[in-house]
C-alpha positions as CSV (number, residue, x, y, z in Angstrom):
1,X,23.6,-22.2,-2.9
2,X,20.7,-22.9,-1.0
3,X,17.3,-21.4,-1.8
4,X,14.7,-21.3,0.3
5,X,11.2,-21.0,0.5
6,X,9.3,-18.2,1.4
7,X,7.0,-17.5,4.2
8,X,3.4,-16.6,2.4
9,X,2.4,-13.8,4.0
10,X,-1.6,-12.6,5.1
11,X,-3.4,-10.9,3.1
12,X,-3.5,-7.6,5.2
13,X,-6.5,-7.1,2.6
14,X,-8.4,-9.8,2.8
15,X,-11.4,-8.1,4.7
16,X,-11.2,-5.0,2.2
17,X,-13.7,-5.3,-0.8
18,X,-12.2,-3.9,-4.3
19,X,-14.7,-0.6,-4.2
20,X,-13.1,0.0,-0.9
21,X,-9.8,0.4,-2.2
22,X,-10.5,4.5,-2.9
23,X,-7.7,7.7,-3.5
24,X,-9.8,9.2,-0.9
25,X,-8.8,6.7,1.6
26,X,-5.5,8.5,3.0
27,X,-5.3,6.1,6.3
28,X,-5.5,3.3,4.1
29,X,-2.8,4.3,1.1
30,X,-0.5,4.8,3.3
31,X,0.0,2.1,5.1
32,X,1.8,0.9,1.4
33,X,4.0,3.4,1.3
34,X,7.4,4.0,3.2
35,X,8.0,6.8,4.9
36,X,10.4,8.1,1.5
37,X,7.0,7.9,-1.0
38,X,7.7,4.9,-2.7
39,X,4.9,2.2,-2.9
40,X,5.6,-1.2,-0.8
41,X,5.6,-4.5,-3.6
42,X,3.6,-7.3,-3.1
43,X,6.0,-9.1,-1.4
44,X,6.7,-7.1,1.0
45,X,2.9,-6.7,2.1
46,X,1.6,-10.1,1.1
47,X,-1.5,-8.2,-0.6
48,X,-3.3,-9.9,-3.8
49,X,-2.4,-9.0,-7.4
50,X,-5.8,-7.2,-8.1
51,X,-5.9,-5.0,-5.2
52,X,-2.2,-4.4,-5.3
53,X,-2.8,-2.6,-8.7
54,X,-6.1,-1.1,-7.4
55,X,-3.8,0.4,-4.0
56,X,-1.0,1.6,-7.1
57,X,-3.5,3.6,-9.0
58,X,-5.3,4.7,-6.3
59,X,-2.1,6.2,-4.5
60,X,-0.8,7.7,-7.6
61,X,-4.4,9.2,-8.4
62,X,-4.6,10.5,-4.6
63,X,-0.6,12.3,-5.1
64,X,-2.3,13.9,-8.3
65,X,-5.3,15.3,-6.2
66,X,-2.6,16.3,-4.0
67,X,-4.3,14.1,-1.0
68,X,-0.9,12.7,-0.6
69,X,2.6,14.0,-1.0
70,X,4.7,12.6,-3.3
71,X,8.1,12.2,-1.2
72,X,7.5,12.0,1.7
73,X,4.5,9.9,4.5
74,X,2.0,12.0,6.1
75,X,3.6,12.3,9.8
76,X,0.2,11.5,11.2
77,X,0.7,8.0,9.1
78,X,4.4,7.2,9.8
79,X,3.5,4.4,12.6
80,X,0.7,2.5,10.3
81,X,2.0,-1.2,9.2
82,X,0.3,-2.6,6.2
């Protein structure tokens, strides 16, 4: 079998400092999350390891504040891309 490389993907983060990365951001969280709750993997975003586990605690810290639902993607978020 063949295995190929793959494409490194931008950094949709890369102009986002650390401290920006907040659970009060809503319109930023969700553009990790699918439209069923779950929270996109860095290879699927191409976002860097620190702020990918600053965007996981941050999203699971904004369901608990109930800011964001846990099943589901705010409908006012379903077209945002990370």
């Amino acid at each position: 079998p063949v295995v190929r490389a793959r494409r490194k993907l931008d950094d949709p983060l890369k102009n986002v400092s650390v401290e920006d990365i907040a659970y009060t951001n809503v319109a930023l969280l969700s553009r990790f999350v699918t439209e069923t709750g779950a929270i996109l993997p860095r290879r699927r975003t191409g976002v860097s390891a620190l702020k990918q586990r600053k965007l996981a605690r941050a999203i699971k810290l904004a369901r608990q504040m109930n800011l964001m639902p846990y099943l589901t993607k705010l409908p006012q978020h379903f077209d945002a891309k990370p």
